[in-house]
C-alpha positions as CSV (number, residue, x, y, z in Angstrom):
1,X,-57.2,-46.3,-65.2
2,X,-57.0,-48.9,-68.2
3,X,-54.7,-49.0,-71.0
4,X,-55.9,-47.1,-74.1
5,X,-56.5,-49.4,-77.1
6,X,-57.1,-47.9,-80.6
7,X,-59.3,-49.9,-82.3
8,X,-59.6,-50.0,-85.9
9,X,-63.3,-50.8,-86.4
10,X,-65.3,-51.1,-90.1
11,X,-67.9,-48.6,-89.5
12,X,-68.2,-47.9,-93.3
13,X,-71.9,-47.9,-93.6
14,X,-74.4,-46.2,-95.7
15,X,-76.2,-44.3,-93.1
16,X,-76.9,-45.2,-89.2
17,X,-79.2,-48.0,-89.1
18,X,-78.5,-51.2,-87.7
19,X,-76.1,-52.2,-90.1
20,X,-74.5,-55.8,-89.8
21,X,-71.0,-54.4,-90.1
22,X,-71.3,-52.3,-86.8
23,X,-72.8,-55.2,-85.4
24,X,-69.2,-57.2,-85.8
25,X,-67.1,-54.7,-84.1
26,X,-69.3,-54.4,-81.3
27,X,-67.5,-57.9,-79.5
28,X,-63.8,-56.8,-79.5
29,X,-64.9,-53.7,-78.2
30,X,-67.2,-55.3,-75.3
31,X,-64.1,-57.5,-74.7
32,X,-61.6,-54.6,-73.8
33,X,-64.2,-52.8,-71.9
34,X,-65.1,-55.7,-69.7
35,X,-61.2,-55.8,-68.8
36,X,-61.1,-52.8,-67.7
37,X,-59.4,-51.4,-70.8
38,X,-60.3,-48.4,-72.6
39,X,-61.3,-47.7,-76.1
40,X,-60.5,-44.7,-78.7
41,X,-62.0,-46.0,-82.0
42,X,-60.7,-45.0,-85.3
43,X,-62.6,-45.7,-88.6
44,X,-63.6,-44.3,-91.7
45,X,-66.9,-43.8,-93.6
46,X,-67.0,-43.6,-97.6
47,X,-63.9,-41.9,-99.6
48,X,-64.4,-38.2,-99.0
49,X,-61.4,-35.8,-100.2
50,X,-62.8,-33.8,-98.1
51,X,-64.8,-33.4,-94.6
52,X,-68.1,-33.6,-95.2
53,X,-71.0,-33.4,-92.6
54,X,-72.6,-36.9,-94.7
55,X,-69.6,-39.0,-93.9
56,X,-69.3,-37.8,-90.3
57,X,-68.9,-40.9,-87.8
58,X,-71.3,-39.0,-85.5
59,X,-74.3,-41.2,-87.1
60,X,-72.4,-44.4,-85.1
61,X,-72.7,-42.3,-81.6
62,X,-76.1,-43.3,-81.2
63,X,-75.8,-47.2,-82.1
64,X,-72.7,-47.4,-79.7
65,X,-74.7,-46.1,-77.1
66,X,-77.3,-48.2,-77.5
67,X,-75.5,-51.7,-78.0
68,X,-72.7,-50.5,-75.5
69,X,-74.6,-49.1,-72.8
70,X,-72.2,-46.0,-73.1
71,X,-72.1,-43.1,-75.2
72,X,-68.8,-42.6,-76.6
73,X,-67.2,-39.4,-76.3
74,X,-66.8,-37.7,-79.8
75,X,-63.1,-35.8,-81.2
76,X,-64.4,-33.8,-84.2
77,X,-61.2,-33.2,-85.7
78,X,-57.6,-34.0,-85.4
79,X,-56.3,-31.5,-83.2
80,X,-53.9,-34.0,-81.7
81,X,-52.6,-32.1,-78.4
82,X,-56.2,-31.3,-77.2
83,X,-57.5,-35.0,-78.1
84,X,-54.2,-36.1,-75.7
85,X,-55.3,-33.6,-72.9
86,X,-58.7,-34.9,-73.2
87,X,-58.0,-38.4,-72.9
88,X,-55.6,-37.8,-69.4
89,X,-58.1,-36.1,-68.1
90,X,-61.3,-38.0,-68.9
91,X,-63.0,-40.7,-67.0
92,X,-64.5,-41.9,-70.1
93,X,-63.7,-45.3,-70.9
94,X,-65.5,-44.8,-74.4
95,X,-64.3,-42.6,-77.3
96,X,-64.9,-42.0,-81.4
97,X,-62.3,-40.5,-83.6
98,X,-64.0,-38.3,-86.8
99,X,-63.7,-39.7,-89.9
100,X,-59.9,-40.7,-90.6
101,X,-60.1,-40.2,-94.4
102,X,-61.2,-36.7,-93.2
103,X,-57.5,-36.1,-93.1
104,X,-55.5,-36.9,-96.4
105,X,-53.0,-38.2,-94.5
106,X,-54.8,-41.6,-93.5
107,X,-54.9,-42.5,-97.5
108,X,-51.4,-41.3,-98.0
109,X,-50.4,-43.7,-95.0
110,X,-48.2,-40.4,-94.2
111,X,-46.2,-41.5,-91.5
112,X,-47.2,-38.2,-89.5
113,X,-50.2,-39.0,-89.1
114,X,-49.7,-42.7,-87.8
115,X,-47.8,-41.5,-85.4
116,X,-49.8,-38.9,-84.1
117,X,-52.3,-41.6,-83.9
118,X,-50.3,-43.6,-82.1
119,X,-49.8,-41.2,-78.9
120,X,-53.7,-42.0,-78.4
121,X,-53.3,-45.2,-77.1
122,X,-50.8,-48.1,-75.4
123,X,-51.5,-50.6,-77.6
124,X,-53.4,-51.2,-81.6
125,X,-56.0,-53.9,-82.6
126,X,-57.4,-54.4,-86.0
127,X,-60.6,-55.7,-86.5
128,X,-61.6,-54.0,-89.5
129,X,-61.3,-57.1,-92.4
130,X,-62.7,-54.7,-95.0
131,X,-60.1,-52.0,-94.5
132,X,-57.0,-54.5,-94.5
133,X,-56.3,-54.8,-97.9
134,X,-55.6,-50.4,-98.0
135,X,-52.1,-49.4,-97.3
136,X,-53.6,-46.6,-95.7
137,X,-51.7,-45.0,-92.7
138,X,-54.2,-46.3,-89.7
139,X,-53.8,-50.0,-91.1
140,X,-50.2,-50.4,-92.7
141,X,-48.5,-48.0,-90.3
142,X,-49.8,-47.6,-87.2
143,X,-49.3,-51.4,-86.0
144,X,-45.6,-50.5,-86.4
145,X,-45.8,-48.1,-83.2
146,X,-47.8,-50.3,-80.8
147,X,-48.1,-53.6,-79.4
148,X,-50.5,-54.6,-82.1
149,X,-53.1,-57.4,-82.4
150,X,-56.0,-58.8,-84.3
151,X,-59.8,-58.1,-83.3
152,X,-62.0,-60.9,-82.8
153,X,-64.3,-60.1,-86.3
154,X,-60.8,-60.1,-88.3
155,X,-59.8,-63.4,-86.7
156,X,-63.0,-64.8,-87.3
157,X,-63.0,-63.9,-91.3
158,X,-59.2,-64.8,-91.5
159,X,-60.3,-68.0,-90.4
160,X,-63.0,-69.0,-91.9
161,X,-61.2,-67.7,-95.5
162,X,-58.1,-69.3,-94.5
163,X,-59.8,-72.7,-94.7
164,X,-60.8,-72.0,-98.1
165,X,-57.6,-71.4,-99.5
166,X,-55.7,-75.2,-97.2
167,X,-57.9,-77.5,-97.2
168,X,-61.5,-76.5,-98.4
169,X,-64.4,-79.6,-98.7
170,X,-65.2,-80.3,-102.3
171,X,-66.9,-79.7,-104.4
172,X,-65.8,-75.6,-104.0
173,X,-68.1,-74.0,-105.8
174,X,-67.8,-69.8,-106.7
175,X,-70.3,-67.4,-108.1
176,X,-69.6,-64.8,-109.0
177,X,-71.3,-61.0,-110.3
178,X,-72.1,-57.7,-109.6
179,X,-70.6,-55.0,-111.7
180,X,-66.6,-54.6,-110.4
181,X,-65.1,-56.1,-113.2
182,X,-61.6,-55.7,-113.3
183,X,-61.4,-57.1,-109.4
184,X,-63.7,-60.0,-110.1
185,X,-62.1,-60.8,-113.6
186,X,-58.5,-61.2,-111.5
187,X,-60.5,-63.3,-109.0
188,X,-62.5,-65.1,-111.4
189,X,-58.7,-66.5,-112.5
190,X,-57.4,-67.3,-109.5
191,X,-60.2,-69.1,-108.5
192,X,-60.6,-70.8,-111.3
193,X,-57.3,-72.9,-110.2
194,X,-58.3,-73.5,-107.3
195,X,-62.1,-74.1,-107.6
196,X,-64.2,-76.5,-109.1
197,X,-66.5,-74.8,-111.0
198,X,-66.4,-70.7,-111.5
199,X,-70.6,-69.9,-111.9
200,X,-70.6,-65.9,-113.4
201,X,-73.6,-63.3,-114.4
202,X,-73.5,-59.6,-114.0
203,X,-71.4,-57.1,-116.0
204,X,-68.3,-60.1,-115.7
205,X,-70.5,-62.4,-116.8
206,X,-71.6,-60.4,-120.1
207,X,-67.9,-59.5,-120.9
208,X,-67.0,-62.9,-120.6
209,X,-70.2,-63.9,-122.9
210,X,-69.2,-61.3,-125.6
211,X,-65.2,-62.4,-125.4
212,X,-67.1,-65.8,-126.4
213,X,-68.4,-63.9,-129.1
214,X,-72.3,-64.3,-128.1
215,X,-74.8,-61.4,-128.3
216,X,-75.1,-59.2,-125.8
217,X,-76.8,-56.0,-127.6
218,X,-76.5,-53.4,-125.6
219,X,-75.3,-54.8,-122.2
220,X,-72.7,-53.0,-119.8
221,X,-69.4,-54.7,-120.4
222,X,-66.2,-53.8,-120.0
223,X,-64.1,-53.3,-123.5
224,X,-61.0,-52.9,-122.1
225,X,-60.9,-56.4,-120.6
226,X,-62.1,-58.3,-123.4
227,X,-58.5,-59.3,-124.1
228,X,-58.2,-60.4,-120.6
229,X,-61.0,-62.3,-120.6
230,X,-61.0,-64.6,-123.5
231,X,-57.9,-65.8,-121.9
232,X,-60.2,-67.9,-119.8
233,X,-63.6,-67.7,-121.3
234,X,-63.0,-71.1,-122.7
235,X,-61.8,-72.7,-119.2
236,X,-64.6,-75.3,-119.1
237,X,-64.9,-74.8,-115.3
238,X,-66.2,-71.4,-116.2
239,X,-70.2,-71.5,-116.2
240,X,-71.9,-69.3,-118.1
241,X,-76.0,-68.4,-118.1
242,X,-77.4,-69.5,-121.4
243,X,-80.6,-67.2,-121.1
244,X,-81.3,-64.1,-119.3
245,X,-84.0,-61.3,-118.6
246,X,-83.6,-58.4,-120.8
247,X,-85.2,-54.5,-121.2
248,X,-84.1,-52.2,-123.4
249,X,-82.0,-54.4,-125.4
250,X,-79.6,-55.1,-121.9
251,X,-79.1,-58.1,-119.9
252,X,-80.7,-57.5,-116.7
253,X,-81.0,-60.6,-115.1
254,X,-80.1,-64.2,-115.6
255,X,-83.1,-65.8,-117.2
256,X,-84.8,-69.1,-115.5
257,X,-82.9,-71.8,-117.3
258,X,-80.2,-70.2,-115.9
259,X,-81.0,-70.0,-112.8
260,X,-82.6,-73.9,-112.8
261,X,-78.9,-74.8,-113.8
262,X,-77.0,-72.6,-111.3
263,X,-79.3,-74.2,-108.5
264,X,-78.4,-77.6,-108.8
265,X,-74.8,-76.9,-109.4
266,X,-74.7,-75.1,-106.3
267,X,-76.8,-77.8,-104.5
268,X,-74.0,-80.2,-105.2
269,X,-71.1,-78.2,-103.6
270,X,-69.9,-78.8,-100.3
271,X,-68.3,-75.1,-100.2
272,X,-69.5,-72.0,-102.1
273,X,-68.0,-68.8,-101.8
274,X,-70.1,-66.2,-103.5
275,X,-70.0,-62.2,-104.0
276,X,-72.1,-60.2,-106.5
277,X,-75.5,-60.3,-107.9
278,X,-76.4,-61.7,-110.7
279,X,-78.7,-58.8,-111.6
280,X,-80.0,-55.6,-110.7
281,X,-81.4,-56.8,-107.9
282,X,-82.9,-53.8,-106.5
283,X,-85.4,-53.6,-109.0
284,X,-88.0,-56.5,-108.2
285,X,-87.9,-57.1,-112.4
286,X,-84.5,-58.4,-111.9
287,X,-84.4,-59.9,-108.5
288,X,-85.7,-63.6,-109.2
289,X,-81.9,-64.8,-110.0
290,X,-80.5,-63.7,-107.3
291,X,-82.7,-64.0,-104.6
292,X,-83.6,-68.0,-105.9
293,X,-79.5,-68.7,-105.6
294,X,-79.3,-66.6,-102.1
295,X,-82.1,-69.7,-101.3
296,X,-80.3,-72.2,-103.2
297,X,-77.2,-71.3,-101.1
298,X,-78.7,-71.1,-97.8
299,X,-80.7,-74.2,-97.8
300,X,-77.7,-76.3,-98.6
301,X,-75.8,-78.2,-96.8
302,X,-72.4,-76.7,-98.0
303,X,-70.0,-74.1,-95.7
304,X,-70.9,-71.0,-97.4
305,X,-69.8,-67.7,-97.3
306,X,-70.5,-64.5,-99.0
307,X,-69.0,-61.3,-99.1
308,X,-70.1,-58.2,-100.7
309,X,-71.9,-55.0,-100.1
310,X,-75.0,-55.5,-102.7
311,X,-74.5,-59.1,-102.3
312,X,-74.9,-59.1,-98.0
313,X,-78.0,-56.6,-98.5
314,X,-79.6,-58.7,-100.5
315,X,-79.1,-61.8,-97.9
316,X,-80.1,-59.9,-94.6
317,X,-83.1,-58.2,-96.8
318,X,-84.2,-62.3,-97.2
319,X,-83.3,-62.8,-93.5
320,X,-80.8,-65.6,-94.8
321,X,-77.2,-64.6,-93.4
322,X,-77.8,-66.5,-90.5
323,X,-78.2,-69.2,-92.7
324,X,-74.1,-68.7,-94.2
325,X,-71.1,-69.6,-92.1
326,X,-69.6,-66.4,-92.8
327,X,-71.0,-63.0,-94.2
328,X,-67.7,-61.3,-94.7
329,X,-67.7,-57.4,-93.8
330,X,-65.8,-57.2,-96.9
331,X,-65.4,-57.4,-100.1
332,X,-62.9,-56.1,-102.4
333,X,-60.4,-57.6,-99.4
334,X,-62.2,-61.0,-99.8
335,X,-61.6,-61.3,-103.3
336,X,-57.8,-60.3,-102.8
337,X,-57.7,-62.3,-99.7
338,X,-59.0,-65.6,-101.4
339,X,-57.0,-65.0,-104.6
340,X,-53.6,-65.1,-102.6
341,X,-52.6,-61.8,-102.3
342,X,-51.0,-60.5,-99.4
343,X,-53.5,-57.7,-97.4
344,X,-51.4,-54.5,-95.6
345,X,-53.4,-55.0,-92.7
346,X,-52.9,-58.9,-91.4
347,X,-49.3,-59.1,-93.6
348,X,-48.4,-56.3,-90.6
349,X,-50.3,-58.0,-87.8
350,X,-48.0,-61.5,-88.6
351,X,-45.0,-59.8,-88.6
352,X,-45.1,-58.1,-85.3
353,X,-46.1,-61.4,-83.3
């Protein structure tokens, strides 16, 4: 019988369509179980302090199936003797740990519960990117008890990010919006050393606007980083929209001068990274921005990559992230990624090669 790999895979998903991150762990999986290997995969599904049948990972059973040709076999709960007894004496090659945020002690990255973990298998892989910046016990500890390695969707985004940050082709480009502010305001600096223009809208681009002192009425800002953010309001590679779509006194949407500008900034670059909408894009009222950049982007010529969970909807809902040379699976560990900072996840990985 095969060696036992645990496989850290992003199954995070809303619910158990066809979602593009289950599609990228599908190939490191393939490529153990064409070896002969076989597969217990761990992952988690939303940030429940408790089970709860909505988070269950038994909504991936049927996609796996499906894609894998085999139904994995499902451990409910982490009754760690009987999921040991059932792996010896299995044929299965295929199998799907619950929920591991199920237990508090993935979150707590209680060393308990790595190792408990780590009697599952003969060897880790990590190929969850959106995970890796989470000191959480399945990604910071785990790797410490196994020959541990990287998965082929987590080599593929440390890549392609990687060559942002040495030796990226200019001009690199970044827009920037959605509604995280304190992340993207933090990324928004970093990149604004390294990039050659910083394009922002969303709730960082009206905090930014009203650190300038512009009107924004009623728009959602954040207060508490206004200090923060007139620190480098007035960096003039910082773009701003100079008219937007409003209702009910709020900035909705950037407005089509805006959007005009953006566009031709952005057809200039020769790399964009981008994450966040520029509006509330599920409304069709305040779509235009961001779907008319999303175009903008993908009928470039620059290596483009976005990241994002409202941000990659929005692409495959235009059937445009074939379009991007990377749609990152995440996106909080993007932004920390591409700002410099060390993730749990890969810093572990390097140090056990």
């Amino acid at each position: 019988m095969g060696r036992a790999w645990l496989v850290r895979s992003s199954f995070d998903v809303q619910d158990s369509s066809e979602d593009f991150r289950l599609f990228s762990a599908l190939p490191t999986i393939r490529f153990i179980l064409d070896r002969g290997g076989r597969v217990v995969l761990l992952a988690h599904r939303g940030r429940p302090k408790q089970p709860v049948n909505s988070l269950s990972l038994k909504i991936i059973l049927p996609f796996l199936g499906r894609h894998l040709g085999i139904r994995p076999a499902f451990f409910s709960d982490f009754d760690f003797p009987n999921i040991r007894h059932l792996l010896r004496a299995s044929s299965h090659r295929l199998f799907l740990l619950e929920n591991l945020r199920f237990s508090a002690g993935e979150e707590r990255n209680d060393p308990t519960f790595a190792k408990n973990l780590a009697t599952l298998g003969d060897g880790y892989v990590n190929d969850d990117f959106a995970a890796s910046h989470r000191a959480h016990a399945s990604i910071a500890t785990l790797p410490k008890l196994l020959p541990s390695y990287c998965g082929l969707q987590l080599a593929a985004e440390i890549k392609a990010l990687g060559s942002i940050l040495q030796k990226p082709k200019r001009p690199l480009l970044v827009l920037l919006g959605g509604a995280k502010v304190p992340e993207k305001l933090a990324f928004a600096e970093a990149m604004l050393k390294l990039a050659d223009a910083v394009l922002v809208g969303g709730v960082l681009g009206n905090t930014l606007l009203a650190a300038l002192g512009r009107e924004v009425k009623a728009s959602p800002l954040d207060l508490d980083l206004l200090p923060a953010a007139k620190k480098i309001a007035s960096n003039p590679k910082l773009i701003l929209p100079t008219d937007f779509i409003w209702d009910e006194e709020k900035i909705r949407d950037i407005g089509p001068r805006s959007v005009k500008a953006f566009g031709e900034i952005l057809s200039q670059a020769k790399t964009v990274v981008w994450n966040g909408a520029m509006g509330i894009f599920e409304d069709p009222r305040f779509a235009e921005g961001s779907i008319a950049l999303a175009r903008a982007i993908a009928n470039s010529d620059s290596y483009s990559i976005v990241g994002g969970g409202e941000t990659t909807a929005l692409v495959r809902s235009l059937k445009l992230d074939s379009s991007f040379d990377l749609v990152s699976t995440g996106g909080g560990a993007m932004l920390e990624f591409l700002a410099g900072k060390k993730l749990p996840g890969i810093e572990i990985l390097n140090q056990s090669r």
